[in-house]
DRENDO-1510 file (C-alpha; in Angstrom, 1 decimal, always signed):
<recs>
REC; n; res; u; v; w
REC; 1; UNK; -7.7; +20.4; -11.4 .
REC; 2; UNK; -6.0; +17.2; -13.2 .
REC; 3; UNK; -6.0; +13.7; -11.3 .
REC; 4; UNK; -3.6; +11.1; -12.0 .
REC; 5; UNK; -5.2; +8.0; -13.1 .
REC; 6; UNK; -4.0; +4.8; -14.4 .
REC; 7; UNK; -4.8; +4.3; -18.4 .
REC; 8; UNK; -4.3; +1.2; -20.5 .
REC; 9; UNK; -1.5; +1.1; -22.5 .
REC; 10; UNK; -2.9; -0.8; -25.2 .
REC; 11; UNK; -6.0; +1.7; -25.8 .
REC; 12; UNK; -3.7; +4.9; -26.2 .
REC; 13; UNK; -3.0; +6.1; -29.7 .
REC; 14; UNK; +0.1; +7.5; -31.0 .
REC; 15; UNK; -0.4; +10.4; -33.7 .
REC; 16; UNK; +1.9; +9.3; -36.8 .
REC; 17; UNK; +3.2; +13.0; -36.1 .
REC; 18; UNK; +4.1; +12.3; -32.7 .
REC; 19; UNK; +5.3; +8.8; -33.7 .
REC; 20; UNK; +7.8; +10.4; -35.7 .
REC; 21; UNK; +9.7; +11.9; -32.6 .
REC; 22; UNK; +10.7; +8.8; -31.4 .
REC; 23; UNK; +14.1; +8.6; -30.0 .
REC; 24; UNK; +14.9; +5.1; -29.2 .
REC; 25; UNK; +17.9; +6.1; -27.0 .
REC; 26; UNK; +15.9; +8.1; -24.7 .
REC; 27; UNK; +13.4; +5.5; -24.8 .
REC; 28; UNK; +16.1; +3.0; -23.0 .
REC; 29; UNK; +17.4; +6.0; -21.0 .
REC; 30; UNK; +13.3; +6.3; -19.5 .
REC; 31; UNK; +12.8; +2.6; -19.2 .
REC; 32; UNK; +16.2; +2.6; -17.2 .
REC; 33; UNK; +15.3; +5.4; -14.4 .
REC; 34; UNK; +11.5; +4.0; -14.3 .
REC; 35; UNK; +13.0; +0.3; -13.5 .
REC; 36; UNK; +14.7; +2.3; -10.1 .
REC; 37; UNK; +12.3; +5.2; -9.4 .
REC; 38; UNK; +9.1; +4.6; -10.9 .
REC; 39; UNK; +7.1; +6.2; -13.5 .
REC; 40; UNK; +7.5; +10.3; -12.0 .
REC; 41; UNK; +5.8; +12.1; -14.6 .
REC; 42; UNK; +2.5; +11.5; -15.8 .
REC; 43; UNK; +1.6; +11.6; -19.7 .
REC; 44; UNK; -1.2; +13.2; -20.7 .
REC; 45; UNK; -4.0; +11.9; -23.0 .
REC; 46; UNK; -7.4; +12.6; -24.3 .
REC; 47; UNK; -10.4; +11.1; -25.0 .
REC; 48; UNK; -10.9; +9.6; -28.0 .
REC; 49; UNK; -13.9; +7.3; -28.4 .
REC; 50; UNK; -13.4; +3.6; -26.7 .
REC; 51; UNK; -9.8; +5.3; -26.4 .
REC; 52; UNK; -7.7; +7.6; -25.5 .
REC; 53; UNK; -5.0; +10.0; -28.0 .
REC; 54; UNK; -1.8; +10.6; -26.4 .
REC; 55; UNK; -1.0; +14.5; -26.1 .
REC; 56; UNK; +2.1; +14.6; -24.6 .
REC; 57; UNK; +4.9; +12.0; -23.0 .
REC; 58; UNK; +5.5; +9.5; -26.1 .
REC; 59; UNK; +9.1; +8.5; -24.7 .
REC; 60; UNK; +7.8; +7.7; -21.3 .
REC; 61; UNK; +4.6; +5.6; -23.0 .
REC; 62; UNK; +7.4; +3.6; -25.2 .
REC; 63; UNK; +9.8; +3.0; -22.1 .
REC; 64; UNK; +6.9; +1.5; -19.8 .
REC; 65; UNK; +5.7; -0.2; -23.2 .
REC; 66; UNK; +9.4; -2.0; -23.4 .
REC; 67; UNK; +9.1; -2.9; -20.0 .
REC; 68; UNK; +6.3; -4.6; -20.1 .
REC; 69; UNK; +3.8; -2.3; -18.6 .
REC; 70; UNK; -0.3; -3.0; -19.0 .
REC; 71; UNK; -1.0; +0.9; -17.8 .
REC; 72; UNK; +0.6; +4.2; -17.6 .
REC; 73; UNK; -0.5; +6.9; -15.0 .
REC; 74; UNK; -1.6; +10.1; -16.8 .
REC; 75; UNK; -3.7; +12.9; -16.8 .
REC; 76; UNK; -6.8; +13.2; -19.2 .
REC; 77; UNK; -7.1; +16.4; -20.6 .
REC; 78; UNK; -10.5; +17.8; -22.1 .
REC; 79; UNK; -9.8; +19.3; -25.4 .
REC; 80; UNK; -12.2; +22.1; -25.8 .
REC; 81; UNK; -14.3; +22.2; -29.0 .
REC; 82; UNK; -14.1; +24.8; -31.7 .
</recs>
């Protein structure tokens, strides 16, 4: 079972793939609805040494980011070895 926890913005990293997806309209759009309901969906993130990766939720990472935010709530995902 995944548990929310709270992560530190500045020690989650963006794949350049990811980064690529970046849609700085939905970006405001997110930053918009989080200022008058809160952050409602967690992102999800892995472990990456001192660090963390970010798996999935880059819009909702940049809009928190824009607003100022030092954490995000997320899940941590284990990534199984291959």
């Amino acid at each position: 079972m995944l548990v929310k926890n709270a992560f530190p913005i500045d020690r989650i990293r963006v794949p350049v793939k990811r980064a690529k997806t970046l849609d700085p309209a939905k970006v405001t759009e997110l930053a918009e609805s989080i200022l008058t309901e809160g952050q409602r969906t967690p992102i999800r993130v892995r472990a990456d040494g001192e660090g963390f990766v970010l798996i999935e939720g880059l819009h909702r990472l940049e809009a928190l980011k824009a607003l100022g935010e030092a954490t995000v709530e997320g899940y941590l995902v284990h990534a199984r070895l291959h």
